[in-house]
C-alpha positions as CSV (number, residue, x, y, z in Angstrom):
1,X,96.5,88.3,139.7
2,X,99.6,86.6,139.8
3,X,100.8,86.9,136.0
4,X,104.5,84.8,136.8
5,X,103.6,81.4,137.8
6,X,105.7,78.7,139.1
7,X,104.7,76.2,136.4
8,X,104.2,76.4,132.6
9,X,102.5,73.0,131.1
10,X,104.0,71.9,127.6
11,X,102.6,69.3,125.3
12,X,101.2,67.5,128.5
13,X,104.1,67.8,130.8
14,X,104.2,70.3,133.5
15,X,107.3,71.9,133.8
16,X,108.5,74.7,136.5
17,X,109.7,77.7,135.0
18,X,112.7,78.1,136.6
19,X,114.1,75.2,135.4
20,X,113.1,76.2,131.8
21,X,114.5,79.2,132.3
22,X,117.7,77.4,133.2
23,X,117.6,75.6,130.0
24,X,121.2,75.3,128.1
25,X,120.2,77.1,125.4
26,X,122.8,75.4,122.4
27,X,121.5,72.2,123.6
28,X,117.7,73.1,122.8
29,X,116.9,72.2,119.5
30,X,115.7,75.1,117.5
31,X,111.7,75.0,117.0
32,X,108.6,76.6,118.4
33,X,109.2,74.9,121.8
34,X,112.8,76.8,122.0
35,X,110.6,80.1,121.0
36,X,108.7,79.8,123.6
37,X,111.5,79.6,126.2
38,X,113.0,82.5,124.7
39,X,109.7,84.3,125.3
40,X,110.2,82.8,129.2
41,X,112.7,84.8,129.1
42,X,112.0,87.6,128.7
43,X,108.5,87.6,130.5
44,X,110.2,86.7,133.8
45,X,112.7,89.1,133.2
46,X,113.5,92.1,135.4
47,X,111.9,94.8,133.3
48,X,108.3,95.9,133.5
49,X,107.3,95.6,129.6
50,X,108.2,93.3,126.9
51,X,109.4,94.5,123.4
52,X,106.9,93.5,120.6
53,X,107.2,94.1,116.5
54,X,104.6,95.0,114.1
55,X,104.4,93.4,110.7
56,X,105.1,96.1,108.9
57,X,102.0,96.1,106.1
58,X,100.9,99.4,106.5
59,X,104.6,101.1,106.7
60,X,108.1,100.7,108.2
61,X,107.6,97.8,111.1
62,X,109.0,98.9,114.6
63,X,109.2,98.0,117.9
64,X,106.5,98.9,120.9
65,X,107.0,98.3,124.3
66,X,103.7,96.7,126.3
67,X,103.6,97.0,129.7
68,X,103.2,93.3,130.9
69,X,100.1,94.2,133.3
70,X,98.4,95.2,130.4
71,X,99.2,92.1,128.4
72,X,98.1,89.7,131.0
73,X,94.6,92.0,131.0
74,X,94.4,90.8,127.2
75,X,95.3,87.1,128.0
76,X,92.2,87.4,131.1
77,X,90.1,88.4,128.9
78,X,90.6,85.7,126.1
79,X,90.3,83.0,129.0
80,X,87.2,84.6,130.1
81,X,85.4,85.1,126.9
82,X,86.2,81.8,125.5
83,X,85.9,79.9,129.2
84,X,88.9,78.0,129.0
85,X,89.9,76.0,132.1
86,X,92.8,74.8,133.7
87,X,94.4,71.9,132.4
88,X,92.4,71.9,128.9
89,X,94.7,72.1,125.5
90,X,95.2,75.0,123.8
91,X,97.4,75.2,120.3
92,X,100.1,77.5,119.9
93,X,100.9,77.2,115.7
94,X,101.6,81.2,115.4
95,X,105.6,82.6,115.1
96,X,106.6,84.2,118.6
97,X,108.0,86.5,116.7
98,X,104.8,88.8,117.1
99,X,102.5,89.1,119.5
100,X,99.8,87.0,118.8
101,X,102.0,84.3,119.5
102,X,102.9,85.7,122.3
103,X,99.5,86.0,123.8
104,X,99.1,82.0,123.5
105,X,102.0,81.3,125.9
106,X,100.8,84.1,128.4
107,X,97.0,82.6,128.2
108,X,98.5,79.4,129.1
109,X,100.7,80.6,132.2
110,X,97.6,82.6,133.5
111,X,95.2,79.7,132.9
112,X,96.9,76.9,133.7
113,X,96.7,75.1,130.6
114,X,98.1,72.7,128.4
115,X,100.0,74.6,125.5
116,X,100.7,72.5,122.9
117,X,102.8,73.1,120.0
118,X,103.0,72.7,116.1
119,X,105.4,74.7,114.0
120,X,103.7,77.0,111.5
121,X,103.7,76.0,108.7
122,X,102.5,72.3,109.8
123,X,99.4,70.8,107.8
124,X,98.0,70.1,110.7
125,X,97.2,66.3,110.2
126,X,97.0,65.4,113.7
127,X,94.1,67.1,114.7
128,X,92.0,64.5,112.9
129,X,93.6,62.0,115.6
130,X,92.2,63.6,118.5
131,X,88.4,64.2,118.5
132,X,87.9,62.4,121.4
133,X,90.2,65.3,123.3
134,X,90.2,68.1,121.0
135,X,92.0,71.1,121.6
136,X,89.7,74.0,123.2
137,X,91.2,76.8,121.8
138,X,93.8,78.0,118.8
139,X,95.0,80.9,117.4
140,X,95.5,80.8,113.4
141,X,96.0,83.4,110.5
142,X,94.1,82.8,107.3
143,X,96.7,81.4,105.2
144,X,96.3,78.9,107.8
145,X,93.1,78.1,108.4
146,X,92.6,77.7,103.6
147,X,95.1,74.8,104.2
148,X,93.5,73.3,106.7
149,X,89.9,73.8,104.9
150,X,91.1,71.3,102.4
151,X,90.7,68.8,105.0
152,X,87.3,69.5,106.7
153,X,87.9,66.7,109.0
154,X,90.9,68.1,111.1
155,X,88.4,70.9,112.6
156,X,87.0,67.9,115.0
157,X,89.9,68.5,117.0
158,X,89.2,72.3,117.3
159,X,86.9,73.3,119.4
160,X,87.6,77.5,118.6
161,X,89.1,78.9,116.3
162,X,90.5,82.3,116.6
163,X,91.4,84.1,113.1
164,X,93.9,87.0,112.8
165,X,96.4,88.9,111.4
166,X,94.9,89.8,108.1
167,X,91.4,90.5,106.8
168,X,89.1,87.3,106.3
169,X,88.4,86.1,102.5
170,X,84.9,85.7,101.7
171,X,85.8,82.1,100.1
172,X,87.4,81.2,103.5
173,X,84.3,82.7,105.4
174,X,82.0,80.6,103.2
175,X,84.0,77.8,103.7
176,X,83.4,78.2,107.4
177,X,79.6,78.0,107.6
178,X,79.7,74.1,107.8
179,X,82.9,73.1,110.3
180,X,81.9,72.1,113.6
181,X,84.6,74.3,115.3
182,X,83.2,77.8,116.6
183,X,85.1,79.9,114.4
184,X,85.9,84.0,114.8
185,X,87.6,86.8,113.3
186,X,89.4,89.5,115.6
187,X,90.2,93.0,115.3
188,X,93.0,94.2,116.9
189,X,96.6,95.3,116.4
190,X,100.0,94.8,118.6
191,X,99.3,98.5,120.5
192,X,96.0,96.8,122.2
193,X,98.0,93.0,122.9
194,X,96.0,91.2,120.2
195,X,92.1,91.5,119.9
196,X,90.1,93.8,121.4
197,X,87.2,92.5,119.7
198,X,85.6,89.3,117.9
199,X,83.1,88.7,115.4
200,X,81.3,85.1,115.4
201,X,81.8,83.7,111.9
202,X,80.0,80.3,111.3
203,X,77.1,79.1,113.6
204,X,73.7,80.7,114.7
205,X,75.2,83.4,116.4
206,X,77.5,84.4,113.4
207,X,77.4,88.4,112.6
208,X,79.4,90.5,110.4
209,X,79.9,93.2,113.4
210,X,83.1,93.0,115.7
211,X,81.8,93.1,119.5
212,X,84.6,94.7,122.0
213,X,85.4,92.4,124.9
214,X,85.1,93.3,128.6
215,X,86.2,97.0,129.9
216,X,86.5,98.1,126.0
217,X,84.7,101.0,124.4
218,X,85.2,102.2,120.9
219,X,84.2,105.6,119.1
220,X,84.8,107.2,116.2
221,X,87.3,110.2,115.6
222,X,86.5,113.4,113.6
223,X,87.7,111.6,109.7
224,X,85.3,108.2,110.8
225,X,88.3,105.9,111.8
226,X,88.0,103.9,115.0
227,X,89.1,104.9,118.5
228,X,89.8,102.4,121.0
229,X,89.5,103.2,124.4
230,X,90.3,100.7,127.0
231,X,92.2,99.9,130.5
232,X,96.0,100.4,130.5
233,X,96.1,101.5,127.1
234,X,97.3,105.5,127.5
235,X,99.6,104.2,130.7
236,X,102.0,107.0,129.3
237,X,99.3,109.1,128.1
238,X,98.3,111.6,131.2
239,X,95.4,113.2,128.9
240,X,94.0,109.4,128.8
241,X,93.0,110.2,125.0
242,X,91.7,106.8,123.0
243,X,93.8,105.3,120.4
244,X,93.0,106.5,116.9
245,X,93.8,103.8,114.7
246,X,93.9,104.1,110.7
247,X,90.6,101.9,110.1
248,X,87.9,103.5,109.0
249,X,84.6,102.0,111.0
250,X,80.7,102.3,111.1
251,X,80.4,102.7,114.8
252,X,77.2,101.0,116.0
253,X,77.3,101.9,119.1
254,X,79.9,101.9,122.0
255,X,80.7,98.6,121.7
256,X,79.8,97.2,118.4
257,X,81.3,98.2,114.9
258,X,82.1,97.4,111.3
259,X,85.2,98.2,109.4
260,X,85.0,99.8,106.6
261,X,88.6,99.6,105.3
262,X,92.2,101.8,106.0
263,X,92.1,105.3,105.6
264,X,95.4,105.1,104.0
265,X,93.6,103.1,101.3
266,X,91.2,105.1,100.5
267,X,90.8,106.3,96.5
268,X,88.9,109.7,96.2
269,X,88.1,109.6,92.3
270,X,86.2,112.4,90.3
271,X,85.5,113.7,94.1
272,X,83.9,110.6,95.2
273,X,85.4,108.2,98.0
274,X,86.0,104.2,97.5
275,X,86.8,101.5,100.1
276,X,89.0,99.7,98.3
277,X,88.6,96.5,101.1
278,X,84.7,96.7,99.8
279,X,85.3,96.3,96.4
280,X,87.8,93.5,96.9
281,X,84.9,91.2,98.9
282,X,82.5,91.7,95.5
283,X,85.6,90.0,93.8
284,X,86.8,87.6,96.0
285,X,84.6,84.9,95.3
286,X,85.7,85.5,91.2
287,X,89.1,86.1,91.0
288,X,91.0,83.1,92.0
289,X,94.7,84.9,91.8
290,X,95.5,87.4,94.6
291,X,94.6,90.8,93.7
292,X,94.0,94.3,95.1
293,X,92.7,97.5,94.6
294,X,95.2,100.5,93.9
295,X,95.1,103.8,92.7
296,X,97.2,105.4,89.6
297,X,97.0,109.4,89.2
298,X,94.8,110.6,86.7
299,X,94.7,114.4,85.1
300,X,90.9,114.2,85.1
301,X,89.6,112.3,88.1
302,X,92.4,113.1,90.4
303,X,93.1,109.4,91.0
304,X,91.8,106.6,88.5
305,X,90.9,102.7,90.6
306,X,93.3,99.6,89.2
307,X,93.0,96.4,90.0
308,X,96.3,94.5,90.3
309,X,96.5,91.1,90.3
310,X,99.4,88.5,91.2
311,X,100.0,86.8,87.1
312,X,101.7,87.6,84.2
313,X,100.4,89.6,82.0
314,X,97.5,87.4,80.2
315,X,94.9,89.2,77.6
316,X,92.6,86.2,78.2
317,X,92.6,86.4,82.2
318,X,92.8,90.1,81.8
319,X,89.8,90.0,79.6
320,X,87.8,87.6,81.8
321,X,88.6,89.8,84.6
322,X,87.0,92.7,83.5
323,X,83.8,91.1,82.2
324,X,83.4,90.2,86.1
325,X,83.4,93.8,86.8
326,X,80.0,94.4,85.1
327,X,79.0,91.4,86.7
328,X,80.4,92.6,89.9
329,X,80.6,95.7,90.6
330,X,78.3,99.0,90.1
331,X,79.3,101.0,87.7
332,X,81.4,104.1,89.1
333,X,83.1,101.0,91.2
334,X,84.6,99.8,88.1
335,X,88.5,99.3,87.8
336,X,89.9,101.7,84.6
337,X,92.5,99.4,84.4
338,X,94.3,96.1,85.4
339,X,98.1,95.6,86.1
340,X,100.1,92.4,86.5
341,X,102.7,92.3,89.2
342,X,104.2,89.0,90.2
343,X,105.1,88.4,92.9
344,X,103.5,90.4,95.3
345,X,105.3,91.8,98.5
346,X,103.8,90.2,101.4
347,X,105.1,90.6,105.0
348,X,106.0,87.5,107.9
349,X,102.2,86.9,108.4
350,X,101.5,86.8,105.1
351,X,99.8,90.6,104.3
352,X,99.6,91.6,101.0
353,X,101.8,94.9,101.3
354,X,99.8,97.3,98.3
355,X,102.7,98.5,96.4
356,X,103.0,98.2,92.5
C-alpha cells in the first residue's frame, strides 16, 4: 500500500502534491484548504509518525504520536467499510486540528477521491444544490449534524453520514430515523486513529450496539471498561497488551458492544453505582437546556447525584425540572438536587467538560 501518492484531488481539481507542498505559504489564504496543506506537510514529511492532540474533555489534552502505517490502516478500513471509490466526493467540514479531520484528507489520498471542503462552522446550504451528485461520504460532530437537521432537505446531498466526537443526543438520534442519508455513530478515540467501531443509526439495519471494523477485537478488563485490541496499536508495547480505555462497556461478544458510560463518571451513592450517561438519555428528550449529571459529597450516602443544568438560577424551570424526575427516572435514580451554572466549559469539539 502506497500511503504517499503523487496526486491529492481538491474540490474537483487534481492537484500533485509536490507542488502543494511547494505552496507560498503567506500567499495561501487562511481556511480549511490551507489546513489541509499544512497537514501535507507534515504527512509527507521525513518522520515516521505524525503528532495528533486530544480534546482534552476527560483531563489535561496532550499530544500522541501515531505511527502513519497505522493511520493509513484506519483510513483502509473506512474506504472499505463504507465502499467508497475513486473519484467520488467526500466532505471534509471537521477542524485539522484533531484527528478526525485528519483522517478525511488521508481517506482521500489513499482512495483517490474528491475531497471537498466547507469550513466548520458552515450551515451547510449547498448540499441541497447537489442531489443529483451527492457527496458519498462526511465526517460531522453532533453540534453539526442538530444544525443541519433544521433543514431536512440538505441530507439529499449526503449519502453517509459519519457522527463523532461526542456522545449522540437521543433528540438528534430521533431526528435521524427519517433522513435519507445512512447515518452512524462511532466509537473511538485519537489512540486508535478515529473509529474502531460503528453503530447504524437510522434505517433497517439501525442498532444500538457498536460493531468493531476489520482486524479489531474488543474485551473487557477486570473493572468492566473496554479493551481494544487491534493491528499496530501496542507498536511500542512488546507485551502486545490491549488498550484499556476509561469506558465502561457490556461486551457482547468479541466484536460487538454497548457503552455504558466513563468510569471516571461513575457516582457510587449509599453503596450503589449510577451511569450518569444513562440517566442523562431518560432526560434528554425533556430538558431542553444542556445539563449533566454530577456528584456533590454527602455525610450519609458517600456521594449524593446533582443535575446541573446550563441557566440561571430559575425556581420555575428548577421546579419543572424536578417534576420530570418522577416522570423520568426510577426512584433511587432521582437527582437530590439541581445547580445552575452558566456557561458551561466545553472543549474545541464542543464536549461538555463536567466541572461545577
Amino acid at each position: 500500500m502506497d500511503i504517499f501518492p503523487d496526486t491529492l484531488c481538491i474540490n474537483g481539481t487534481v492537484h500533485r502534491v509536490k507542488t502543494l507542498l511547494q505552496e507560498d505559504r503567506q500567499v495561501c489564504p487562511p481556511g480549511i484548504e490551507s489546513d489541509v496543506i499544512d497537514f501535507l506537510v507534515q504527512w509527507y514529511g521525513p518522520q515516521n509518525f505524525i503528532a495528533v492532540h486530544t480534546s482534552g474533555s476527560t483531563g489535561v489534552p496532550k499530544t500522541i504520536l501515531l505511527d502513519k502505517k497505522f493511520v493509513a490502516q484506519s483510513a483502509m478500513r473506512t474506504l472499505e467499510f463504507f465502499e467508497l471509490k475513486s473519484g467520488q466526493r467526500i466532505l471534509l467540514c471537521l477542524p485539522l486540528k484533531y484527528i478526525a479531520g485528519k483522517l478525511m484528507v488521508v481517506r482521500a489520498l489513499l482512495g483517490r477521491l474528491d475531497l471537498c471542503t466547507a469550513e466548520p462552522t458552515d450551515d451547510f446550504a449547498f448540499l441541497a444544490q447537489c442531489p443529483d451528485t451527492p457527496f458519498r461520504f462526511a465526517a460531522m460532530v453532533p453540534n453539526q449534524v442538530t444544525k443541519l437537521l433544521a433543514y431536512p432537505e440538505r441530507f439529499e446531498g449526503l449519502g453517509a453520514l459519519l457522527i463523532g466526537g461526542s456522545a449522540l443526543p437521543a433528540t438528534l438520534e430521533t431526528g435521524l430515523q427519517t433522513v435519507p442519508t445512512a447515518c452512524f455513530a462511532s466509537y473511538g478515540m485519537t489512540e486508535t486513529a478515529t473509529h474502531i467501531a460503528l453503530r447504524r443509526i437510522n434505517g433497517p439495519d439501525a442498532s444500538g450496539l457498536f460493531h468493531c471494523l476489520d482486524d479489531i477485537s474488543v474485551d473487557l478488563s477486570p473493572n468492566g471498561c473496554l479493551a481494544i485490541e487491534m493491528p499496530g496499536l501496542n507498536k511500542s508495547d512488546v507485551s502486545g497488551a490491549p488498550l484499556i480505555t476509561n469506558d465502561l462497556a457490556e461486551r457482547i461478544d468479541s466484536v460487538t458492544f454497548r457503552i455504558l458510560g466513563r468510569a471516571d463518571n461513575v457516582i457510587i451513592s449509599g453503596g450503589i453505582k449510577y451511569f450518569p450517561e444513562t440517566i442523562e438519555k431518560k432526560l434528554e428528550s425533556a430538558i431542553e437546556q444542556p445539563f449533566f449529571i454530577g456528584s456533590l459529597p454527602d455525610k450519609t450516602l458517600g456521594c449524593r447525584m446533582v443535575l446541573v443544568i446550563e441557566a440561571m438560577p430559575d425556581n420555575l424551570l428548577e421546579k419543572s425540572v424536578a417534576q420530570l424526575f418522577v416522570q423520568y427516572l426510577d426512584r433511587y435514580e432521582r437527582p437530590k438536587k439541581i445547580v445552575f451554572k452558566k456557561p458551561f466549559k466545553r472543549t474545541e469539539t464542543g464536549k461538555i467538560i463536567r466541572q461545577f
